[in-house]
MARLUM-110476 format. One record per residue (C-alpha): x, y, z. Coordinates in pm, 1 decimal, decimal comma. Layout:
// MARLUM-110476
+----------+----------+----------+
!       px !       py !       pz !
+----------+----------+----------+
!        X !        Y !        Z !
...
+----------+----------+----------+
END
This chain:
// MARLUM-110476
+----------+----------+----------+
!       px !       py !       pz !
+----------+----------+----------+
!    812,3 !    570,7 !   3227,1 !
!   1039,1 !    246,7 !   3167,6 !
!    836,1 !    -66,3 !   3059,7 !
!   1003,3 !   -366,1 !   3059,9 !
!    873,7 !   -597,9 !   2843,5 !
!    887,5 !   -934,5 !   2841,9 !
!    720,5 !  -1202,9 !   2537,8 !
!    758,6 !  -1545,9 !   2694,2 !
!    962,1 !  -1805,2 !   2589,1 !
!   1150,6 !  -1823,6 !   2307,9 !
!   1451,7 !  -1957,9 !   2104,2 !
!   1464,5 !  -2356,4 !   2218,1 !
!   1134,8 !  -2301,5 !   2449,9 !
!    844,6 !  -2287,9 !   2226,2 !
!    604,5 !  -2236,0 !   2538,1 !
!    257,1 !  -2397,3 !   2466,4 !
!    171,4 !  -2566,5 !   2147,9 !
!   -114,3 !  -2615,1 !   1962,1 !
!   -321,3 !  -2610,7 !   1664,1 !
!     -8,3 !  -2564,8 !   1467,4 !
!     88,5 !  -2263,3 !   1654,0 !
!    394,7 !  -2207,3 !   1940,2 !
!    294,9 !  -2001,5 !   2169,8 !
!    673,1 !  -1810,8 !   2196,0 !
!    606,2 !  -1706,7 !   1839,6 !
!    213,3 !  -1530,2 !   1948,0 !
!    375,7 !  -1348,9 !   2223,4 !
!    661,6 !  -1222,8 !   2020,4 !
!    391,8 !  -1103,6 !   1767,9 !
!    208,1 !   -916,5 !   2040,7 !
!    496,2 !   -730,7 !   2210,7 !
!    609,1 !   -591,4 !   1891,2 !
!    313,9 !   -446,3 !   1794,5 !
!    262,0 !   -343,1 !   2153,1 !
!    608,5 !   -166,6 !   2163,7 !
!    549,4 !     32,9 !   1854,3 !
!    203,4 !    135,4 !   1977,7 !
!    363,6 !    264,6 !   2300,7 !
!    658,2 !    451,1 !   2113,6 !
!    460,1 !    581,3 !   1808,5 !
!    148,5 !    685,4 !   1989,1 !
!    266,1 !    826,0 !   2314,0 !
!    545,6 !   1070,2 !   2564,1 !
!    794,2 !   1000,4 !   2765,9 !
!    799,2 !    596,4 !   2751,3 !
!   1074,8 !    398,9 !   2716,2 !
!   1021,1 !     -2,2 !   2596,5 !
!   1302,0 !   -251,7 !   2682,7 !
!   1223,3 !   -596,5 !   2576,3 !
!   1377,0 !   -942,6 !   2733,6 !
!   1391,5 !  -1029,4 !   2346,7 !
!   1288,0 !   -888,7 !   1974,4 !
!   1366,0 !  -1187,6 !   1754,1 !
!   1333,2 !  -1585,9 !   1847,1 !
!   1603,3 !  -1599,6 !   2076,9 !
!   1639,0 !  -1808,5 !   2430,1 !
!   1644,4 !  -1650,0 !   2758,0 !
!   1667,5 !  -1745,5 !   3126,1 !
!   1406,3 !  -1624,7 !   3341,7 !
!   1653,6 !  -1547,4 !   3594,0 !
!   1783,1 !  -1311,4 !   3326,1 !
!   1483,7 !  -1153,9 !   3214,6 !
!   1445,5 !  -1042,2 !   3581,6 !
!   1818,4 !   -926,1 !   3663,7 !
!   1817,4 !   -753,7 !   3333,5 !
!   1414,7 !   -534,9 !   3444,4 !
!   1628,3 !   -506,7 !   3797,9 !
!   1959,4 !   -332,3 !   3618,6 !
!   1774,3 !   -156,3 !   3402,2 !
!   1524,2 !     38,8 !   3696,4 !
!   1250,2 !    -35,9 !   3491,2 !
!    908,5 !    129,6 !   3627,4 !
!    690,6 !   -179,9 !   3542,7 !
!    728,9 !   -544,5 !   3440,9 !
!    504,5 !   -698,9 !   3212,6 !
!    490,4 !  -1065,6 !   3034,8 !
!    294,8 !  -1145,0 !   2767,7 !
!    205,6 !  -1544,5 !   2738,9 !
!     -8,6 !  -1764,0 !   2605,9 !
!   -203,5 !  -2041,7 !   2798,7 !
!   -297,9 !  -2403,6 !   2763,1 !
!   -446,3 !  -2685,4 !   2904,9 !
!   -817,5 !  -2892,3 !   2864,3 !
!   -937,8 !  -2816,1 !   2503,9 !
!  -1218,9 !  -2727,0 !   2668,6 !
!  -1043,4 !  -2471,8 !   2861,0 !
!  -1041,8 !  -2104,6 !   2720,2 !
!  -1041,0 !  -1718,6 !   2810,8 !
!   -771,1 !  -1478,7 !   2878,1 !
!   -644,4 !  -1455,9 !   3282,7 !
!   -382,9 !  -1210,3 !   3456,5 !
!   -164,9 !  -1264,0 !   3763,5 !
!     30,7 !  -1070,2 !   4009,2 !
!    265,2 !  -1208,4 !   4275,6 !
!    122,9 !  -1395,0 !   4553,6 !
!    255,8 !  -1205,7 !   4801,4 !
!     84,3 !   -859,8 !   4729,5 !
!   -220,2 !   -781,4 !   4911,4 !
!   -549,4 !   -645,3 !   4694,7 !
!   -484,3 !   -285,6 !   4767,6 !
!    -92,3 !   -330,4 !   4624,1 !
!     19,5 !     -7,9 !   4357,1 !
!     15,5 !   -372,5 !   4160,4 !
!   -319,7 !   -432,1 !   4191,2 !
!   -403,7 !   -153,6 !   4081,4 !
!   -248,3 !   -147,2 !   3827,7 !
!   -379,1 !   -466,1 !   3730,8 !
!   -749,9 !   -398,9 !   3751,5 !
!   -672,4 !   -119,6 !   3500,5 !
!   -475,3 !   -340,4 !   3266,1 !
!   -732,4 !   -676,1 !   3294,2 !
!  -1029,6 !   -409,8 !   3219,2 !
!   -870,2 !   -274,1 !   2888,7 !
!   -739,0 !   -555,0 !   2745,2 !
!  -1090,0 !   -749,4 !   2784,3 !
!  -1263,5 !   -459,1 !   2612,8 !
!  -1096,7 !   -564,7 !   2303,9 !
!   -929,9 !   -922,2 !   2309,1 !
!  -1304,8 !  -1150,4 !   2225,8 !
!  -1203,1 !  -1410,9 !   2530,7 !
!  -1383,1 !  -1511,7 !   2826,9 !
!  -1284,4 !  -1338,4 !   3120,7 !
!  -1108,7 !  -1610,7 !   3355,4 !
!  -1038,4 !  -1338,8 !   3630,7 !
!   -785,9 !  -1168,0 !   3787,0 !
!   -556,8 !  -1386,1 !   3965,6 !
!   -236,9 !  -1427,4 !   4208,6 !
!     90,0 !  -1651,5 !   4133,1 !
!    454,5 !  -1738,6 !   4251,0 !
!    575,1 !  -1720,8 !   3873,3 !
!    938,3 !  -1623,8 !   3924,7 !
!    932,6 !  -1286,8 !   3717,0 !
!    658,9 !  -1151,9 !   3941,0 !
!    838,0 !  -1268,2 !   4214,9 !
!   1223,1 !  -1148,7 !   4125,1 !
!   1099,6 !   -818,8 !   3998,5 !
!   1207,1 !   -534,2 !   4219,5 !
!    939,4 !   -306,3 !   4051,8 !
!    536,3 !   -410,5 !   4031,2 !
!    476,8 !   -649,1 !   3734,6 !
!    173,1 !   -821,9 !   3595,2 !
!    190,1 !  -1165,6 !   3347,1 !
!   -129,6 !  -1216,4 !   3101,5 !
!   -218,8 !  -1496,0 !   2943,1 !
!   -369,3 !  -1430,8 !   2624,8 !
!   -646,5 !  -1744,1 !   2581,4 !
!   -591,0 !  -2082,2 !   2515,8 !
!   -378,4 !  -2236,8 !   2244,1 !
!   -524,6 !  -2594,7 !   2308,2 !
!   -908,3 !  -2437,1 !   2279,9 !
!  -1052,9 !  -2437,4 !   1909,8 !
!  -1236,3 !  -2116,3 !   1960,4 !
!   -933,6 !  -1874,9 !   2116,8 !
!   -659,8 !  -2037,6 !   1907,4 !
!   -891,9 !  -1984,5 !   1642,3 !
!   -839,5 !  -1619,2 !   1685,9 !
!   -453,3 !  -1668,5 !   1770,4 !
!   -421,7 !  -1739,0 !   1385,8 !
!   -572,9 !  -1348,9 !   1319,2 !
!   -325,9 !  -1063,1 !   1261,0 !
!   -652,7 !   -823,0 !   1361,9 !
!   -660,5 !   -994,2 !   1667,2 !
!   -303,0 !   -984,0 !   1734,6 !
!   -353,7 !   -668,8 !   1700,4 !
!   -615,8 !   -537,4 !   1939,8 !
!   -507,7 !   -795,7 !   2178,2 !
!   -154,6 !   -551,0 !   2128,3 !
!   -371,4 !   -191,6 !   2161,4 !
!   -607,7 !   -362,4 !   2485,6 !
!   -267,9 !   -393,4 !   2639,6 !
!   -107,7 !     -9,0 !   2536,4 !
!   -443,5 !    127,3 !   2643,9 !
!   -401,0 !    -15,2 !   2952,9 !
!    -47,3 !     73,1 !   3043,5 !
!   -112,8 !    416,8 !   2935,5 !
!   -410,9 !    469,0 !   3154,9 !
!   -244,9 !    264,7 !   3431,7 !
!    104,3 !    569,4 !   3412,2 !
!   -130,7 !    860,8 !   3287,2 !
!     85,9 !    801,2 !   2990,7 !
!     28,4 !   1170,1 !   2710,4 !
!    -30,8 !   1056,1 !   2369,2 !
!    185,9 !   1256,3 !   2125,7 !
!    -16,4 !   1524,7 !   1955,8 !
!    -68,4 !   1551,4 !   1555,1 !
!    151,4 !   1696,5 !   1387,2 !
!     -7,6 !   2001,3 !   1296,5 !
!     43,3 !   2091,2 !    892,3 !
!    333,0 !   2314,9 !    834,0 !
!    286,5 !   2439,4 !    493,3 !
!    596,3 !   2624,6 !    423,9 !
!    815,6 !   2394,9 !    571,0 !
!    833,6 !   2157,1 !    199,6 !
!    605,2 !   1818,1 !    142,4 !
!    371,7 !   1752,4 !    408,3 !
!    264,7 !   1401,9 !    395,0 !
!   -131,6 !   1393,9 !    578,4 !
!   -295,4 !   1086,7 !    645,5 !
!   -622,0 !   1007,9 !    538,9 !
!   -837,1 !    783,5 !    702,5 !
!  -1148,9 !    811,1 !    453,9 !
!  -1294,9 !   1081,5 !    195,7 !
!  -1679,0 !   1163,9 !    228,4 !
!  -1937,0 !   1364,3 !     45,9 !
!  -2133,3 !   1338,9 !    391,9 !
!  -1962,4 !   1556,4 !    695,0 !
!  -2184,3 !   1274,7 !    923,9 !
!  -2031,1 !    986,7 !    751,3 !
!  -1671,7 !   1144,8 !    812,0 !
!  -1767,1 !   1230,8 !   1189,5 !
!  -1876,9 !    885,9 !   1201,7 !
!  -1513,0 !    733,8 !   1095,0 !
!  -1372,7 !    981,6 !   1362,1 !
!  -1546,3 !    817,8 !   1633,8 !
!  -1450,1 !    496,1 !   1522,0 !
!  -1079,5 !    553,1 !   1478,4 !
!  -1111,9 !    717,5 !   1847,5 !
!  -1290,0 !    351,3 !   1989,1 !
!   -922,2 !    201,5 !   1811,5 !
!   -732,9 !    507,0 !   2006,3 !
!   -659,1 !    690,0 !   1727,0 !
!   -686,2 !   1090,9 !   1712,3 !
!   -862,4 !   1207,3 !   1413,4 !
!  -1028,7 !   1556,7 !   1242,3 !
!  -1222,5 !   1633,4 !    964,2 !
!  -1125,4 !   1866,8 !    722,6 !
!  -1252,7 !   1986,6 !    379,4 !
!  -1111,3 !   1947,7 !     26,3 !
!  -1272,5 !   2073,0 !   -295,8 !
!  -1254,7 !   1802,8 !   -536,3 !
!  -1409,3 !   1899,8 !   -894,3 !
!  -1571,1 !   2182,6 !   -748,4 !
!  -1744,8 !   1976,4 !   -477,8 !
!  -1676,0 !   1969,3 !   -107,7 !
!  -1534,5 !   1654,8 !     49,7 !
!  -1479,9 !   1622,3 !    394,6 !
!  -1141,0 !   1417,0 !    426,6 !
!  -1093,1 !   1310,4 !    813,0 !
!   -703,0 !   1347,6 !    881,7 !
!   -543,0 !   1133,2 !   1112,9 !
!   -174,2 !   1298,4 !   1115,9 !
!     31,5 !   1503,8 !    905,3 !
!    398,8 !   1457,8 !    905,1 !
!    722,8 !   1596,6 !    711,1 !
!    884,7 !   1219,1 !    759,0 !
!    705,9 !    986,0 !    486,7 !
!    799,3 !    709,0 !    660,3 !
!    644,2 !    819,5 !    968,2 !
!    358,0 !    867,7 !    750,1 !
!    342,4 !    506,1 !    613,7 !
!    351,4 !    416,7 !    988,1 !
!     72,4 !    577,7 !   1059,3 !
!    -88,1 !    495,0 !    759,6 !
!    -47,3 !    103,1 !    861,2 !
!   -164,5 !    165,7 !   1213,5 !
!   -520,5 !    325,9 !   1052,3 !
!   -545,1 !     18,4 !    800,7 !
!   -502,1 !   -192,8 !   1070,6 !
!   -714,3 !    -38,5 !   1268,2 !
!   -986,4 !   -202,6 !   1017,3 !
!   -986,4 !    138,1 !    764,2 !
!   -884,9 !      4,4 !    429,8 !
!   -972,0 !    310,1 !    271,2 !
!   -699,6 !    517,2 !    446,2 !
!   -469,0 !    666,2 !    208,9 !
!   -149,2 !    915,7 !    172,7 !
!   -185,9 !   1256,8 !      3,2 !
!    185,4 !   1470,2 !    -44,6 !
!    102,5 !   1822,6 !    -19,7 !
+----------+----------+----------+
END
């Protein structure tokens, strides 16, 4: 599956502004982490963005460049504004597609994930003439992540956690939208050198450890328990990879403390 993957604005168009934030540099922040969710966390996907850094581009070439490319889906990440008292996340497809469009459809799976995790009113899912849902051979969907001028949603704009799940609302509903195959743990492979396991929390209690896999699953995050004897006592360590890469470890490892576990740690075996 090719996503093409667009954060809005950029370089010398800052896109909304407010509350001392641009909204070129939230949707750069979003597609990043998006990208490496996609890439790390699941098969067959390929992630082309319009840009990676603050640079300007044409929307005429963000379209020709989806076009070129054969990209399978088009999606733009932005950020909205308008009344302060205005506020809630909204997506749009073009105009011109009726309710029962493969877009659509995709769309209602999309707007349903992301507003599982994103904390904004839910404005609705809408229809526009915006030109990149318009010049896009392939079916594309724009979001608009809240409200920069509201207090409350650019409140949560300033939060790297929210940046975050707004990021993993948005994977989530790609991959569901393509039947995307998330990558399986690597399984440990003792005799092949250092193994470096992640580990996402150490309990005395197995129910305390179940508990933590369960809540790395809500964040979409594949977990097990194991056990460890520690001074003679059993510990029940729940394991959320194990890889022969450290620095696909660390990834990992950032992706769990991210996903709220502070506790997650590294063990070299």
């Amino acid at each position: 599956m090719k996503l093409y993957l667009d954060p809005g604005h950029g370089g010398q168009d800052p896109g909304a502004q407010g509350h001392g934030l641009d909204e070129k540099d939230l949707t750069l922040a979003i597609a990043l982490k998006l990208r490496s969710i996609l890439q790390n966390d699941y098969e067959n996907i390929e992630v082309k963005m319009s840009r990676s850094s603050d640079t300007t581009k044409s929307l005429s070439q963000r379209s020709s460049e989806a076009n070129a490319w054969g990209a399978d889906f088009f999606l733009a990440i932005h950020i909205n504004s308008g009344p302060s008292t205005a506020l809630g996340y909204e997506d749009f497809i073009y105009s011109g597609l009726s309710d029962t469009s493969k877009t659509a459809q995709y769309q209602d799976i999309i707007h349903t994930e992301v507003m599982k995790v994103n904390q904004l009113k839910d404005r609705g899912q809408k229809k526009a003439n915006f030109h990149v849902l318009r010049e896009s051979n392939m079916p594309a969907l724009l979001t608009e992540n809240g409200f920069i001028s509201n207090d409350h949603d650019a409140a949560l704009m300033k939060q790297s956690s929210w940046i975050q799940k707004v990021a993993q609302g948005h994977a989530n509903g790609v991959a569901k939208a393509f039947g995307l195959k998330r990558k399986p743990i690597d399984p440990p492979k003792p005799d092949s050198g250092t193994l470096f396991k992640v580990i996402a929390g150490s309990f005395k209690s197995k129910e305390n450890a179940d508990e933590r896999v369960d809540q790395l699953k809500a964040k979409g995050i594949e977990s097990f328990v194991d056990t460890t004897k520690i001074a003679g006592e059993t510990w029940y360590r729940v394991q959320a990879g194990a890889f022969s890469n450290r620095e696909n470890a660390e990834d990992r490892l950032a992706e769990v403390k991210k996903a709220g576990i502070n506790d997650a740690f590294l063990v070299a075996e």
